[in-house]
C-alpha positions as a printed Julia matrix, in Angstrom:
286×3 Matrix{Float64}:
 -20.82  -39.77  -11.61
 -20.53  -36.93  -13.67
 -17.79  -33.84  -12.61
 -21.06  -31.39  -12.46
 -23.37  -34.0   -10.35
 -26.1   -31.7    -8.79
 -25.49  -28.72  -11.13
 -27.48  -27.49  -13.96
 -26.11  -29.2   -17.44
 -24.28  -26.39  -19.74
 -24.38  -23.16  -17.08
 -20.97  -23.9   -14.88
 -18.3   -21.19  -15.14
 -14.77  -21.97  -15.11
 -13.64  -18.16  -14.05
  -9.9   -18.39  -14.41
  -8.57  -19.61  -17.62
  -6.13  -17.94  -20.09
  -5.83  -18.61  -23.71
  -1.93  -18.42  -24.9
  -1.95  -17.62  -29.2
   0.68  -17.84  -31.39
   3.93  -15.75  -31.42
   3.43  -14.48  -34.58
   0.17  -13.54  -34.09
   0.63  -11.82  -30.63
   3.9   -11.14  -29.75
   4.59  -11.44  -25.91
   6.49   -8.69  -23.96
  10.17   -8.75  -24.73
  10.49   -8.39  -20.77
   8.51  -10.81  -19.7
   8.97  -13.2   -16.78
   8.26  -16.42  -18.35
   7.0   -17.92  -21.84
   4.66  -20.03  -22.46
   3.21  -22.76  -24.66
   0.22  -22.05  -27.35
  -2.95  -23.07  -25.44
  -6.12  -22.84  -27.87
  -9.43  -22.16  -27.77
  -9.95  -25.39  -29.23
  -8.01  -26.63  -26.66
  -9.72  -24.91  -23.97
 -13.19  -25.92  -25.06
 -11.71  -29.62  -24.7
 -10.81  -28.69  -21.06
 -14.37  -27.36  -19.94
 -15.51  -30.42  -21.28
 -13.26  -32.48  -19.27
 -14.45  -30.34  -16.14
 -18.78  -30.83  -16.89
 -18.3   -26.98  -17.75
 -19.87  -24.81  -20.63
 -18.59  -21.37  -19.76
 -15.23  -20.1   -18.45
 -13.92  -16.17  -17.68
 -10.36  -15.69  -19.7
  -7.72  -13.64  -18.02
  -5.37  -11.52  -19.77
  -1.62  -12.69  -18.53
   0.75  -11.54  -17.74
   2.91  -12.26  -20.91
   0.95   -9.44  -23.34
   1.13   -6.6   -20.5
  -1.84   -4.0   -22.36
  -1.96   -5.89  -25.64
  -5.45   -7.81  -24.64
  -6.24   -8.81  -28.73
  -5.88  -12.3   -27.96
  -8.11  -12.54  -25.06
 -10.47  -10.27  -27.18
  -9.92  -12.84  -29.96
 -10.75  -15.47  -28.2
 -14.05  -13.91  -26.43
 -14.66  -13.58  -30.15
 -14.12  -17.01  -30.99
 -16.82  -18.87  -27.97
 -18.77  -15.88  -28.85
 -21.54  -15.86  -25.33
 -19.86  -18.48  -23.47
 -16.64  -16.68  -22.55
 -15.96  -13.33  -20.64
 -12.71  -11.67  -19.7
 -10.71   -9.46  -17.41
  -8.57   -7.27  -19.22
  -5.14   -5.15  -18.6
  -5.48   -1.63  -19.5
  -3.57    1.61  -19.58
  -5.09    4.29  -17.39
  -5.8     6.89  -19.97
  -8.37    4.35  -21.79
 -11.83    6.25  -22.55
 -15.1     5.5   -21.38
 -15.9     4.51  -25.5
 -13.06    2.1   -25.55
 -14.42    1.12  -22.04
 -18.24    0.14  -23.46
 -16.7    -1.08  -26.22
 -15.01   -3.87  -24.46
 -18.04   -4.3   -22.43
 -20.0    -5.15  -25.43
 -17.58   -7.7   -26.42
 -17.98   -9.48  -23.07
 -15.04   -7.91  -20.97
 -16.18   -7.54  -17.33
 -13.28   -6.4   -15.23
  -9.8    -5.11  -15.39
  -6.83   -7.22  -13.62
  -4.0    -5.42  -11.33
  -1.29   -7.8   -11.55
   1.03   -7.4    -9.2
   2.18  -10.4    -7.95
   3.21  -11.7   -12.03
   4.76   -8.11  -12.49
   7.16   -8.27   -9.24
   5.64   -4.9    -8.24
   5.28   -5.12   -5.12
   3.68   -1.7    -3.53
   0.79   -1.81   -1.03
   0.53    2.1    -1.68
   0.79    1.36   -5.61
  -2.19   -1.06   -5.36
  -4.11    0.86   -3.22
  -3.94    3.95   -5.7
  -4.79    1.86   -8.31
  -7.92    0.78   -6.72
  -8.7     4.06   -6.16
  -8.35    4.96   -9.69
  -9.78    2.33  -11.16
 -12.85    1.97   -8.76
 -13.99    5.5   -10.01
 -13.65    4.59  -13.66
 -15.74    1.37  -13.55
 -18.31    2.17  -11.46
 -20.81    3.26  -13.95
 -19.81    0.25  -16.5
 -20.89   -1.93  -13.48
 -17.29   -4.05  -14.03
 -14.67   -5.16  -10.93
 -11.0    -5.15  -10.38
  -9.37   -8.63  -10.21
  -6.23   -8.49   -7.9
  -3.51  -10.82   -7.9
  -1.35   -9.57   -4.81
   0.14  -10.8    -1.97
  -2.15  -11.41    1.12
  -0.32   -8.71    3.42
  -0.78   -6.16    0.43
  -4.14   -6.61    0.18
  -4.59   -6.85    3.49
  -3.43   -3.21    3.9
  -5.94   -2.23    1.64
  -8.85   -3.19    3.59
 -10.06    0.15    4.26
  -9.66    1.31    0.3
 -11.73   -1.49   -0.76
 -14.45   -1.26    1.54
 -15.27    2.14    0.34
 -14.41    1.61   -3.34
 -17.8     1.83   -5.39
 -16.96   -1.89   -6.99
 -16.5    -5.34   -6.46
 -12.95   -6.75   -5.86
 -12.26  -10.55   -6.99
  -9.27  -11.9    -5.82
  -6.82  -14.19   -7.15
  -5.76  -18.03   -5.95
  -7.56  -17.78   -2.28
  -6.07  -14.21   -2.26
  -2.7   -16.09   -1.69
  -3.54  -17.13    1.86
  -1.0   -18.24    3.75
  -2.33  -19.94    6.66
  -5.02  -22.26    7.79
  -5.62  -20.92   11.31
  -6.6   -17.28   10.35
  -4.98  -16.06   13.48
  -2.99  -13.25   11.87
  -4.4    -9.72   11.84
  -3.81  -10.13    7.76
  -6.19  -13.07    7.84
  -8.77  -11.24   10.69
  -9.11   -8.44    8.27
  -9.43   -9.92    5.19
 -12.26  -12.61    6.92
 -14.3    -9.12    8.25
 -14.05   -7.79    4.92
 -15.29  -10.65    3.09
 -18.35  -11.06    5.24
 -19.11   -7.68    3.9
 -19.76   -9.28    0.97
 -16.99   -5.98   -0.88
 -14.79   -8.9    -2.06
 -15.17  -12.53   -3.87
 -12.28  -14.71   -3.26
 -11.3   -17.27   -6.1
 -10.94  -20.87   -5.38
  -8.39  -21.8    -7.61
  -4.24  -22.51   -8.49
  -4.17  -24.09   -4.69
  -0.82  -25.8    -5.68
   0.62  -21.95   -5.95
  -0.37  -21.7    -1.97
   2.16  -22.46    0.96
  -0.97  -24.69    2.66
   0.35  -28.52    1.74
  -1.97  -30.44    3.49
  -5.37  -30.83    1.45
  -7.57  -31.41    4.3
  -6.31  -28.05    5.67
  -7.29  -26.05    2.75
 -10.63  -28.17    2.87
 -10.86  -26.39    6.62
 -10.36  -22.79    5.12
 -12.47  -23.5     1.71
 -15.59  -24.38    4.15
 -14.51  -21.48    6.57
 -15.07  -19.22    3.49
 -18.16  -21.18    2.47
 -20.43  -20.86    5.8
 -19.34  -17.25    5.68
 -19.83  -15.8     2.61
 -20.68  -18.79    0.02
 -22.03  -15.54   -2.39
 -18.87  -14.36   -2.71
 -16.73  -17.51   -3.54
 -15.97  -18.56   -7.82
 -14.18  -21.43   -9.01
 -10.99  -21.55  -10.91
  -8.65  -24.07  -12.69
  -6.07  -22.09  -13.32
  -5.78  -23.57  -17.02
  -3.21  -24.02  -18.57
  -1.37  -24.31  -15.39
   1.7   -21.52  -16.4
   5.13  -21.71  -14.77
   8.39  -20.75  -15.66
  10.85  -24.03  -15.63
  13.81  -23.83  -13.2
  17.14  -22.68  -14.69
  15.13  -21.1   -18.05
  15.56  -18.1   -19.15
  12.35  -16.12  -19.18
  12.42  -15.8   -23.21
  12.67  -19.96  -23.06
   9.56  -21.92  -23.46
   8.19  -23.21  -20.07
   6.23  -26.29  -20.15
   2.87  -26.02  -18.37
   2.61  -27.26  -14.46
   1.43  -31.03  -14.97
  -2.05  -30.97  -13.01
  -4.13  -34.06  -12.58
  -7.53  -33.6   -13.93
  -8.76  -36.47  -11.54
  -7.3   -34.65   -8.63
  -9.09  -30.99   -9.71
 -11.7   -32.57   -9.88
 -12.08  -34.55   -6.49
 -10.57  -31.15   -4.97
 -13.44  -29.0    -6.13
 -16.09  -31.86   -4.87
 -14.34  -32.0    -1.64
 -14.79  -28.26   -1.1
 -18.26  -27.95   -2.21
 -19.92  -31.25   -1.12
 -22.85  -30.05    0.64
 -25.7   -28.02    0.65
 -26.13  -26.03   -2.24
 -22.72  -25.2    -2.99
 -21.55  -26.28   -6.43
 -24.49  -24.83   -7.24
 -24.09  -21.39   -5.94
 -19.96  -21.16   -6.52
 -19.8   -22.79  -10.33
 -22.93  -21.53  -11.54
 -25.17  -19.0    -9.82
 -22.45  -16.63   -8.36
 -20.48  -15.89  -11.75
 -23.08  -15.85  -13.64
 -24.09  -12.93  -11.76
 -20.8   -11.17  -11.47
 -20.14  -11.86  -15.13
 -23.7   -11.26  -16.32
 -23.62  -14.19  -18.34
C-alpha cells in the first residue's frame, strides 16, 4: 500500500521541512546553538518521494537568524511546489513584505524555543506586532514556544487579526489535558484561531505512542481543520558533548516508523485527506 493510500496523487504537503546549504554559500550565525549537515533540495525532493508527497512548506532555522536567502533559494529552486515561513527583522516594509509573498513566503516564524528566549511577555508583544503587520498580506505567525508560554498568550491570540500555527503539537506535555495550560489551549483551538502541527513527536516528553495516538485523535474530532502534518526533515540536533560550531549529525528517524505514525493518527474518516492535503493547501494557498 502506498504511504498516501486514500489521498489525491501529487497534492500532499509536507509543512515542516528545512533545507540546510552550504557554508560558503550561507554562512550560519557565529552564535548559533548547533550546526548542521548540508541537506539539499535534491535531497529533499528524494524525501517527499519517500513520504507519497509532492509539496512541502520550508522553515527558516534557526542557524541563519534573519538571513532567509537559502530558504528563498530553495522556494526558487521547486519553484510552485514549496512555500516558506521566514525570520524577519521588525522594521521590514510592506514592499519587501509582497515581495516575499510573491516568491511563495506565507508566514513569519517566532522562534523562541531554538533561541533560548524564553519570555511569555516577549512573545506576546511579538504577536502583537506582528499580527498588525500581516494582516493585510493574509500570512500567519508560526510559533515554536513552550506550551506554558503560549498558553499565557491565549487571550493575545484570540484577538490577533491572523492565524497562529504552532510548532511540534505546540510542545504538549501531557496526554490527559487536565492542566489549565492544556484546558486553554484545547478552548482556543476549537476556535479554530490556531492550527497545531503534527510533527517532531520524538522532541515531546509523551513516550508511549498509543498515548500520543489518544491526544492526535483528541485534536482530530475537535478541530480536524486546524491540524497540518510535519516530518520535521532533516531531523536537526545538536550531538552531546559538541560544541555548537561542531557538526551535529541529524537525529536517525525511521522512515517506516513516520510513516505508520502518521497512518495511525489519521486512519479514519476523511483525515489524511483533510490534514496532508486540503488544510495546507488552504493556509499556504498552494
Amino acid at each position: 500500500m502506498s504511504a498516501m493510500a486514500g489521498v489525491g496523487v501529487g497534492v500532499g504537503v509536507d509543512t515542516h521541512v528545512h533545507i540546510i546549504g552550504s557554508q560558503i554559500d550561507y554562512p550560519m550565525l557565529p552564535e548559533r546553538r548547533y550546526t548542521p549537515s548540508q541537506a539539499t533540495v535534491d535531497s529533499l525532493q528524494t524525501h517527499l518521494q519517500h513520504l507519497g508527497l509532492d509539496r512541502a512548506v520550508i522553515i527558516q532555522p534557526s542557524i541563519y537568524g534573519l538571513d532567509n536567502r537559502c530558504t528563498l533559494d530553495a522556494l526558487e529552486a521547486l519553484q510552485n511546489k514549496a512555500r516558506a515561513v521566514l525570520v524577519l527583522p521588525e522594521n521590514v516594509s510592506d514592499a519587501e513584505l509582497n515581495a516575499f509573498d510573491v516568491q511563495g513566503a506565507r508566514g513569519i516564524r517566532l522562534n523562541i524555543e531554538s533561541t533560548g528566549n524564553f519570555s511569555a511577555a516577549d512573545l506576546a508583544m511579538q504577536l502583537q506586532f506582528w499580527g498588525a503587520r500581516l494582516a493585510d498580506i493574509g500570512w500567519h505567525i508560526q510559533v515554536y514556544a513552550p506550551m506554558t508560554w503560549i498558553a499565557q498568550c491565549v487571550e493575545v491570540i484570540a484577538k490577533l487579526p491572523v492565524p497562529v500555527v504552532l510548532d511540534h503539537f505546540a510542545l504538549w506535555t501531557e496526554v490527559a489535558c487536565a492542566s489549565d495550560e492544556a484546558r486553554a489551549l484545547l478552548d482556543l483551538f476549537a476556535t479554530g484561531k490556531i492550527y497545531i502541527k503534527l510533527s517532531a513527536s520524538y522532541r515531546l516528553p509523551i513516550d508511549c505512542p498509543s498515548e500520543l495516538t489518544v491526544l492526535v485523535h483528541r485534536f482530530l474530532f475537535l478541530r480536524p481543520d486546524r491540524l497540518l502534518w510535519g516530518s520535521d526533515w532533516p531531523h536537526t540536533n545538536r550531538e552531546a558533548g559538541k560544541l555548537p560550531t561542531e557538526v551535529s549529525q541529524f537525529r536517525s528517524i525511521s522512515l517506516e516508523g513516520m510513516l505508520d505514525e502518521r497512518r495511525i493518527w489519521l486512519e479514519g474518516s476523511n483525515w489524511q485527506q483533510q490534514v496532508l492535503v486540503d488544510n495546507p493547501s488552504q493556509l499556504y494557498r498552494f
